[in-house]
C-alpha positions in Angstrom: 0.0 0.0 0.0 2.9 2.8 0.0 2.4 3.1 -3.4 -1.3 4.6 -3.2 -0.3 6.6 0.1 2.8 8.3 -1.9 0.1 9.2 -4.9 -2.4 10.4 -2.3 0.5 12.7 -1.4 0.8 14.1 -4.8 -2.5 14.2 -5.5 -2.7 16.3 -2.2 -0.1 18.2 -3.2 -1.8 19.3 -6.7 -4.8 20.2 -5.1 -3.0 23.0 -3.1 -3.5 26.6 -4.5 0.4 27.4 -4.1 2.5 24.3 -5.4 5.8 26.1 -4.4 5.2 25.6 -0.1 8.1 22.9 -0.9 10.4 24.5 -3.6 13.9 24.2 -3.2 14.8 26.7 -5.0 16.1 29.8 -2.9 14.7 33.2 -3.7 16.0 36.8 -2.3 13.4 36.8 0.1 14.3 33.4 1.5 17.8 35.1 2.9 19.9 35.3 -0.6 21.8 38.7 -1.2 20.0 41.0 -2.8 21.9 43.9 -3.5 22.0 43.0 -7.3 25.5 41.9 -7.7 26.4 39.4 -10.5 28.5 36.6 -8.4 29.3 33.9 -11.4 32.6 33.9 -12.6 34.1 34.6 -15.5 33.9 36.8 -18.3 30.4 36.2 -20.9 31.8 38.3 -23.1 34.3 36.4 -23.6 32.8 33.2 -24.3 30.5 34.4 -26.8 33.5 36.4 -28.7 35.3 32.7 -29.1 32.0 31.3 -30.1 31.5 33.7 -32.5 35.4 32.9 -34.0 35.4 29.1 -33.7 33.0 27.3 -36.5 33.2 23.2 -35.8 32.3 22.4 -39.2 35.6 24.7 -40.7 38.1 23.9 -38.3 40.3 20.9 -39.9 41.0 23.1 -43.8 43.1 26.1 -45.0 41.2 28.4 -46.7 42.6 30.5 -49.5 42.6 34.1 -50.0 39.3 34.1 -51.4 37.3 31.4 -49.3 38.4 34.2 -45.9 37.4 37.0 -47.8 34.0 35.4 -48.9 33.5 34.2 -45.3 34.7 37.6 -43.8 32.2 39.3 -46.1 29.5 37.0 -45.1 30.5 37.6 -41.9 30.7 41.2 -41.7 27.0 41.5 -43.4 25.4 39.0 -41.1 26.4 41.3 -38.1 25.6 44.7 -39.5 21.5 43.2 -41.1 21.3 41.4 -37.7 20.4 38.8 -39.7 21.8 35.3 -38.7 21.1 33.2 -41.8 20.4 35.4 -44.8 18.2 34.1 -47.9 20.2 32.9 -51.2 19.2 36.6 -52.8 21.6 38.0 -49.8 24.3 35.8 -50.4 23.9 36.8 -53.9 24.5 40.5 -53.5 27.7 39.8 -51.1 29.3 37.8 -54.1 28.5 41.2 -56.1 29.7 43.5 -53.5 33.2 41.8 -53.9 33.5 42.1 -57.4 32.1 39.1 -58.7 30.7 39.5 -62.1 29.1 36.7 -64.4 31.4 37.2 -67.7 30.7 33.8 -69.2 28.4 31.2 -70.3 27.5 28.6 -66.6 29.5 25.5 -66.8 28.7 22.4 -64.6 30.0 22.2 -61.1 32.8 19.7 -60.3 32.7 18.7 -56.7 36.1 17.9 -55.6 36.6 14.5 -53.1 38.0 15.9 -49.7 
């Protein structure tokens, strides 16, 4: 029978108007500081500037002068349109905007093996 007394418990419990009589959680009026000072350590800033430079899926390759331009670009215009992932037309105008101009007829892309 402990089962049904521990369910009778929770049952009890859900029927309360104020679930949180038993929260563990502490909260500035249960004796934490509360003069608004951040206590974690470390710098956030930093973190999220070496997120920002680290991309896992570019690490392990040496990009040439163009590939870290393109990216840079790319880069540069995803920060100042606030806009994380642009659309295809974006992308598009940041090729022009570095000089990229189509002077002959398409030819069929060759996917080198890595």
């Amino acid at each position: 029978m402990p089962a049904t007394m521990e369910m009778d418990q929770v049952v009890q419990q859900r029927l309360s108007k104020d679930r949180r009589v038993n929260d563990r959680r502490s909260f500035p009026s249960q004796g934490a500081p509360s003069d608004g000072v951040e206590r974690r350590a470390g710098d956030p800033r930093r973190k999220a500037q070496r997120r920002r430079e680290i991309d896992p899926t570019t690490c392990e390759r040496d990009y040439s002068l163009d590939e870290v331009e393109f990216m840079n670009a790319m880069d540069t215009y995803k920060r100042r349109s606030g806009r994380p992932f642009p659309t295809w037309s974006e992308v598009l105008e940041v090729v022009r905007s570095l000089g990229y101009r189509k002077v002959e007829a398409t030819t069929e892309i060759v996917i080198k093996s890595r």
